[in-house]
C-alpha positions in Angstrom: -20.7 -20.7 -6.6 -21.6 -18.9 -3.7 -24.7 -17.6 -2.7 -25.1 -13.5 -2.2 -28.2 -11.8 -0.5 -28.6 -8.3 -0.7 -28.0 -6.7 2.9 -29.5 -2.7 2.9 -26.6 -0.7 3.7 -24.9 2.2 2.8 -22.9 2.3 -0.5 -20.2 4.6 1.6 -19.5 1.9 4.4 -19.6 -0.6 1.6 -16.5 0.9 -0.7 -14.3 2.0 2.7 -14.1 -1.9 3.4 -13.6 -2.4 -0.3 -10.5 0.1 -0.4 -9.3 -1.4 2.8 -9.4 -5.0 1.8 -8.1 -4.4 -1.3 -5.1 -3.2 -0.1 -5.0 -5.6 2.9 -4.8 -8.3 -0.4 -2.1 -6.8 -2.0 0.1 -6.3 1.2 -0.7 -10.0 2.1 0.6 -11.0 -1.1 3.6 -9.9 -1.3 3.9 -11.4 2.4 3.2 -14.5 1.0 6.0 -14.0 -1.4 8.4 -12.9 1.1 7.9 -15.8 3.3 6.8 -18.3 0.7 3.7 -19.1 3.2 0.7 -20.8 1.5 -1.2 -20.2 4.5 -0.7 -16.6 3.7 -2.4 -16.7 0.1 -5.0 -19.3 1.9 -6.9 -16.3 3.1 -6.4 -13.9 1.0 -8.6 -16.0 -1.2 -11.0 -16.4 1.9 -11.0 -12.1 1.7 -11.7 -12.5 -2.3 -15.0 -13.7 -0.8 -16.0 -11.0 1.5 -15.0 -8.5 -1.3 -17.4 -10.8 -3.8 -20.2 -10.0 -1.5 -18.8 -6.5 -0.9 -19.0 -5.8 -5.2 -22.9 -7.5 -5.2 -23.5 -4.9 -2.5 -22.0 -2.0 -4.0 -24.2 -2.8 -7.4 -27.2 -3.0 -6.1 -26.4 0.2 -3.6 -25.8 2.0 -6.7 -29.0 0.9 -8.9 -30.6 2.2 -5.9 -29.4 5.1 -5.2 -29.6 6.7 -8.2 -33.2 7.9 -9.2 -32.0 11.1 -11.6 -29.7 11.1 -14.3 -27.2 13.7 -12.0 -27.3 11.4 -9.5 -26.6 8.3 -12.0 -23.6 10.1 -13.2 -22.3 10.7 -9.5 -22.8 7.0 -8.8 -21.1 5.7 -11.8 -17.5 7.4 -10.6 -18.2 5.7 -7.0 -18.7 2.5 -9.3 -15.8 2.7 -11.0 -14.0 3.2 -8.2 -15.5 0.0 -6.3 -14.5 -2.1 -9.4 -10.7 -1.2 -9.3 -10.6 -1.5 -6.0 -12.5 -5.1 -7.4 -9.8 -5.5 -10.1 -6.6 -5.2 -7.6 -8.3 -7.9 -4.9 -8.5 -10.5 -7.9 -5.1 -9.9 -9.1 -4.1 -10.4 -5.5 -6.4 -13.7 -5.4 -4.6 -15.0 -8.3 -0.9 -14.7 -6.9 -2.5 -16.3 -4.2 -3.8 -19.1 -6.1 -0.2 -19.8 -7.7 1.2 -19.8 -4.6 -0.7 -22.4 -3.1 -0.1 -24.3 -6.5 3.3 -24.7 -5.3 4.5 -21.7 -7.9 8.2 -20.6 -7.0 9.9 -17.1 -7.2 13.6 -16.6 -7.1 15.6 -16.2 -3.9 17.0 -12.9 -5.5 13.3 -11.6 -5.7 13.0 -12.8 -2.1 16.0 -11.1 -1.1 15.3 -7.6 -3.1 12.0 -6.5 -2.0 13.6 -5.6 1.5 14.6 -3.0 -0.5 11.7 -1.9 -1.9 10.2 2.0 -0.1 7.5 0.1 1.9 8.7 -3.1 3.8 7.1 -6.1 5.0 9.3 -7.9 8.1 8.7 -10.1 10.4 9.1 -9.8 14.2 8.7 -12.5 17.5 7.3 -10.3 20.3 9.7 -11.5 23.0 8.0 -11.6 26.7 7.9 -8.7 29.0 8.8 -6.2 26.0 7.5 -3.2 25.5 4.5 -4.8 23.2 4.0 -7.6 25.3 0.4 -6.7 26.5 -0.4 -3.5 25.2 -3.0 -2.5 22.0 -1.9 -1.1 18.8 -3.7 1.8 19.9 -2.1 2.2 23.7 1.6 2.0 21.9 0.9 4.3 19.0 2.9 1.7 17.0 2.5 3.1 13.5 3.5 6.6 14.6 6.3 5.8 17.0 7.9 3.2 14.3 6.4 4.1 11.3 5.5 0.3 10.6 1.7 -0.9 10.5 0.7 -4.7 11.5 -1.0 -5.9 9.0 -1.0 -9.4 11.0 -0.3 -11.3 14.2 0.6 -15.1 14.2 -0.6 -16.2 17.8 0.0 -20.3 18.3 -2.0 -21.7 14.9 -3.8 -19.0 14.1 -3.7 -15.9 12.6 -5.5 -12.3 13.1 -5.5 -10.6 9.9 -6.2 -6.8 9.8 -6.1 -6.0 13.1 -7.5 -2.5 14.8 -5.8 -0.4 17.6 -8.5 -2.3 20.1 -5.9 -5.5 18.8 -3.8 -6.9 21.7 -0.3 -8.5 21.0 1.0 -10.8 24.0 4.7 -11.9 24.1 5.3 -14.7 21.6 2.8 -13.3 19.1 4.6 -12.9 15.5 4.1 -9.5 13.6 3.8 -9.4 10.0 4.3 -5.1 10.0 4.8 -3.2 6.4 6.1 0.4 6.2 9.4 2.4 5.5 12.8 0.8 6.1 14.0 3.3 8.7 10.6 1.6 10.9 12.3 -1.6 11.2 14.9 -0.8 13.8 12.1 0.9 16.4 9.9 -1.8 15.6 12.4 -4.2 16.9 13.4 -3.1 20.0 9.8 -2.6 21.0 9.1 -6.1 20.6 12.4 -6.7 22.3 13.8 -8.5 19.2 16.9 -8.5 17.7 17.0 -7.2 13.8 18.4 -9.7 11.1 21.6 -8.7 9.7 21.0 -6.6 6.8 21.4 -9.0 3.2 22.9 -7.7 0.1 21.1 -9.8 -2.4 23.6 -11.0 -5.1 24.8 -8.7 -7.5 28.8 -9.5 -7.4 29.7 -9.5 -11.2 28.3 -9.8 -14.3 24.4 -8.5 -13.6 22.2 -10.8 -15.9 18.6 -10.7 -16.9 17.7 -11.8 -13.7 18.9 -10.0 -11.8 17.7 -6.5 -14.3 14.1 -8.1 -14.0 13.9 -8.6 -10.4 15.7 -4.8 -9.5 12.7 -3.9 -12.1 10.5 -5.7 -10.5 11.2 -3.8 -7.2 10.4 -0.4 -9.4 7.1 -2.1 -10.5 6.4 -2.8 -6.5 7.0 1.2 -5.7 5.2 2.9 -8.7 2.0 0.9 -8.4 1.6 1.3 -5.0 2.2 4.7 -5.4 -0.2 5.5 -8.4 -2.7 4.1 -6.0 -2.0 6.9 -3.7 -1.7 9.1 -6.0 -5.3 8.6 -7.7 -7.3 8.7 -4.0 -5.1 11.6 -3.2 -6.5 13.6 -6.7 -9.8 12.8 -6.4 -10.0 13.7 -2.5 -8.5 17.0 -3.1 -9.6 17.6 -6.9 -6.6 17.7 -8.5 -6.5 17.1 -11.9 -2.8 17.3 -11.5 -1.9 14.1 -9.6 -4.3 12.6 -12.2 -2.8 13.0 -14.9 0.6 11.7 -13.4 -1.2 8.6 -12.6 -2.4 8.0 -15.7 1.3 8.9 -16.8 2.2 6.2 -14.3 0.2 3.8 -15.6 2.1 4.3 -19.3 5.2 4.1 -17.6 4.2 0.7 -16.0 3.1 -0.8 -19.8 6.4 -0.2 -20.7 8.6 -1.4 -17.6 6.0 -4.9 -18.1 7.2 -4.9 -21.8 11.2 -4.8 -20.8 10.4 -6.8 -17.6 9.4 -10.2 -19.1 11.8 -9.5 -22.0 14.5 -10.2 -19.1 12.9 -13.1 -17.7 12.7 -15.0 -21.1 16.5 -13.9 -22.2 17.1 -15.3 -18.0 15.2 -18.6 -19.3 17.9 -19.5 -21.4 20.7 -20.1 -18.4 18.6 -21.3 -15.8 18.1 -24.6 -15.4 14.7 -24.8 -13.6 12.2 -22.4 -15.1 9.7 -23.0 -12.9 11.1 -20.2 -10.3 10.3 -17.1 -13.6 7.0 -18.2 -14.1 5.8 -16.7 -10.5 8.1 -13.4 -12.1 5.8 -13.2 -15.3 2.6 -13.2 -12.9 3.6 -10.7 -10.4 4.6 -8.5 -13.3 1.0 -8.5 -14.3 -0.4 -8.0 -10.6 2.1 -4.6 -11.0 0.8 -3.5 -14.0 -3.2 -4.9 -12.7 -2.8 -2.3 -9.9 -1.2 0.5 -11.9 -4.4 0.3 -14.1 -7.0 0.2 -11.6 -5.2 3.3 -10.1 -5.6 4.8 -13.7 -9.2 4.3 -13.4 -9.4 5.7 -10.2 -8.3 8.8 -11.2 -10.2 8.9 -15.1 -13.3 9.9 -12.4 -11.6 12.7 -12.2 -10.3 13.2 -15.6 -13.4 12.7 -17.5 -15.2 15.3 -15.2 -17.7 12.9 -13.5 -19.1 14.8 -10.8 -17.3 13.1 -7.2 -19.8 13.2 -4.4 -18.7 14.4 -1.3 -19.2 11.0 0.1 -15.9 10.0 -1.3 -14.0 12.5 1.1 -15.3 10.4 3.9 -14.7 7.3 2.4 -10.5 8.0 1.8 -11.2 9.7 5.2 -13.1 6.9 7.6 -10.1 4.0 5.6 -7.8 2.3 7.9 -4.8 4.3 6.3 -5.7 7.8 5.4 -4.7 10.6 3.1 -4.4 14.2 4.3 -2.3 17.2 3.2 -0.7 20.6 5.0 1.1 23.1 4.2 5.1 23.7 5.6 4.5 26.9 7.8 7.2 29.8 8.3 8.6 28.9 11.1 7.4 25.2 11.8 9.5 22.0 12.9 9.8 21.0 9.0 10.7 24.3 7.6 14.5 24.4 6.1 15.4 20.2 7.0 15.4 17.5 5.5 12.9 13.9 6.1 15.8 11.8 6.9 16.7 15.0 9.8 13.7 14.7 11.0 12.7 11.2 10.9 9.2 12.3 9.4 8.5 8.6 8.2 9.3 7.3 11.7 8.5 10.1 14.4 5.0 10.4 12.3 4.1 6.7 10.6 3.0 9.1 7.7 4.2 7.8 4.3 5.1 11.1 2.0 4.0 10.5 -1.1 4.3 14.0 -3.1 5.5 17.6 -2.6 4.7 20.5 -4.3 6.6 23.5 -4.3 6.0 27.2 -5.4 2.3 26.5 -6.2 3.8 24.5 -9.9 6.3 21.6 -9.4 5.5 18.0 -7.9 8.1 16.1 -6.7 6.8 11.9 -6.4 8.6 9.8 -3.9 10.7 12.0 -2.1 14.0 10.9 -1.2 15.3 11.1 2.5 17.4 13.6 1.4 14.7 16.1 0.4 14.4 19.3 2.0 11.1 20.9 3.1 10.9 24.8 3.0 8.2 27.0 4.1 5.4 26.9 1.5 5.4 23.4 0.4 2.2 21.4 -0.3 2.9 17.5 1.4 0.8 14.9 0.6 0.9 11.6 2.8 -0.7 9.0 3.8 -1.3 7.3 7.2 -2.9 6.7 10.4 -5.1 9.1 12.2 -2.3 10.0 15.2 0.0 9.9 12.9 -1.5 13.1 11.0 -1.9 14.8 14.3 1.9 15.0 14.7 2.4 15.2 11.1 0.1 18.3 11.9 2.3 20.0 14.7 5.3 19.3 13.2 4.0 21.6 9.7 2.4 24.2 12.1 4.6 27.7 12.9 2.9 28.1 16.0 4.4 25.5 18.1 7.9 26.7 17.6 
C-alpha cells in the first residue's frame, strides 16, 4: 500500500491536475486499445498513483478549508467533483489492468473507433519535416491541425502529457487525439504519409457484433461528451446543459443494457470468447464516465453553491472550455463548420450550440450552419480560443 503524506497546497491546483489526469487516463486507454500496447496501460496505472496522492490531498485540502457551514457546503461540490474525476481515473486503471492481463478486444472494435468524433492516430515524425525540431507551442499544432499529442515515443521511452515547452525531433512517434478532418494536416506536418482509410467489416448480414461494437462507438462519443457538457454547466451556470447530462447519463444505462445483450447473443457464434470479455468492460468504463459526468453536474442541480474557484480550475486545465457569441457580420455568420474548417483552422472541439436564446443542438454535424446570434460552446487549447475568438467577432470583417 502506498504511503501518502499530506503536502500544504492549494485545493484549486490540486483538482486542475485531477481533471487533467483524468482525462489524460481515459485518452491513454483507448490508445492502449487501439494499438493493443501493454506498455500503454503500464502507466496509466503508474498515473492512478499520482491521482491516489492527488484524492488524499484534495481531502484533507477540503477538511481544512472549511471552517463555516457555507463554506462546508461550497467545499463539498468541489469534493464531489474531485471524486468523479477519482471515479473515471480508476475505471481507466482497470482497462488498463485487463490489458496487461493479456485481455483481447475484437479487430472490428479496433478497426471502428477510427470512426468515432475524436480520434486517436499514430504518426512517425519523419526528419527534416516541418515538426522535426520545433515545440508544440512554436507550431501551434492543436490549432493548425486540430489534433492534440497526448504522447511522444522517443527510442524506449515515452513522454506522456506533454506541454507546448515539449520538443519532438524527427523519428519521435506521436500518439495525437482530435477530430478526423485533423489527421490529414497532422500528417504532412510530420512529413508522413496517411494510412489508407479502412472500412471495418460490415459486408452482409450485420450480427451482434458488429451492432455492439457500432454501439460501442456511440458509448465512446456520448460519455466523452457528457463530460464536457457537465464542466461546461457548472462554469457558465447553466442548469440547462445539466440536466442534458443527467439525461445523458440515462441514455447511457440503457445503450449498456442493449450493448452486452449483443455481445452474449455474439457469444453463441464465436468461437473464442475471450476477445467480448474486453467488450463487457469497456462498456462499463462508458457508462463509469457518463456517471461521474452526472455527478459533476448534480453540483449544479442540487443548488450547491460553486465557488468561483472552479472558473479557474476549467480555465487554468490543459484543454479548456469557453463560449462566444456568432456576431452580425463575423467569419462564422451564415456557413457551415465543415466551410470553414472550425475543428481544424481552430483545434476547438464544438460541443453545443444554442440558437434563438431556447434550442441546444449536441454534437453538431459538419453540416451545421452558424447564424448570427448563436451561443457555441467548445472546448480547446488557449490559441485555439483566440482564433475561435476572431473568427465569431463582426469586427474583423
Amino acid at each position: 500500500m502506498m504511503e501518502v503524506e499530506y503536502q500544504p497546497t492549494s485545493l484549486k491546483d490540486v483538482l486542475i491536475e485531477m481533471k487533467d489526469i483524468s482525462e489524460l487516463m481515459v485518452d491513454l486507454a483507448y490508445s492502449a486499445i487501439l494499438f493493443e500496447s501493454r506498455e500503454i496501460a503500464g502507466e496509466i496505472e503508474n498515473l492512478e498513483e499520482i491521482m491516489n496522492r492527488h484524492t488524499y490531498q484534495a481531502r484533507i485540502s477540503g477538511m481544512l478549508g472549511a471552517r463555516r457551514v457555507e463554506e462546508a457546503e461550497s467545499m463539498s461540490g468541489l469534493l464531489q467533483i474531485a471524486e468523479s474525476a477519482e471515479r473515471i481515473a480508476n475505471s481507466a486503471t482497470e482497462i488498463a489492468r485487463i490489458i496487461r492481463r493479456g485481455a483481447k478486444f475484437p479487430q472490428k472494435l479496433r478497426e471502428a473507433l477510427p470512426e468515432a468524433e475524436e480520434v486517436t492516430v499514430r504518426v512517425e515524425v519523419a526528419p527534416h519535416a516541418l515538426l522535426d525540431g520545433t515545440t508544440l507551442g512554436e507550431v501551434k499544432l492543436q490549432s493548425r491541425s486540430g489534433m492534440r499529442v497526448i504522447a511522444i515515443r522517443r527510442g524506449n521511452g515515452w513522454i506522456y502529457d506533454p506541454d507546448k515547452r515539449s520538443v519532438i525531433r524527427g523519428g519521435d512517434i506521436l500518439l495525437a487525439k482530435g477530430i478526423g478532418a485533423g489527421v490529414a494536416p497532422l500528417h504532412t506536418m510530420a512529413g508522413a504519409t496517411p494510412e489508407p482509410h479502412r472500412e471495418w467489416a460490415r459486408a452482409g448480414c450485420v450480427d451482434d457484433l458488429d451492432r455492439a461494437v457500432a454501439l460501442m462507438i456511440e458509448m465512446k462519443n456520448l460519455s466523452e461528451l457528457a463530460v464536457g457538457l457537465a464542466y461546461t454547466a457548472l462554469l457558465f451556470t447553466n442548469e440547462d446543459l445539466a440536466r442534458e447530462v443527467r439525461a445523458l447519463e440515462g441514455r447511457m444505462e440503457d445503450m449498456r443494457y442493449q450493448f452486452d445483450l449483443w455481445v452474449l447473443e455474439a457469444a453463441k457464434r464465436i468461437e473464442n470468447v475471450e476477445y467480448l470479455r474486453g467488450l463487457l468492460h469497456l462498456s462499463s468504463f462508458a457508462e463509469t464516465i457518463a456517471e461521474a459526468a452526472s455527478a459533476i453536474a448534480d453540483v449544479l442541480l442540487r443548488d450547491i453553491e460553486i465557488p468561483p474557484v472552479f472558473r479557474m480550475i476549467v480555465r487554468e486545465s490543459d484543454e479548456i472550455i469557453t463560449r462566444f457569441e456568432v456576431e452580425e457580420g463575423s467569419a462564422l455568420a451564415n456557413r457551415s463548420l465543415k466551410e470553414m474548417s472550425l475543428a481544424t483552422v481552430t483545434g476547438m472541439v464544438v460541443l453545443a450550440i444554442r440558437r434563438g436564446g431556447e434550442r441546444w443542438t449536441y454534437r453538431p454535424g459538419r453540416d451545421e450552419r452558424l447564424f448570427a446570434g448563436d451561443l457555441i460552446v467548445a472546448k480547446g487549447r488557449r490559441d485555439g480560443e483566440e482564433q475561435l475568438a476572431t473568427l465569431c467577432s463582426g469586427k474583423n470583417t
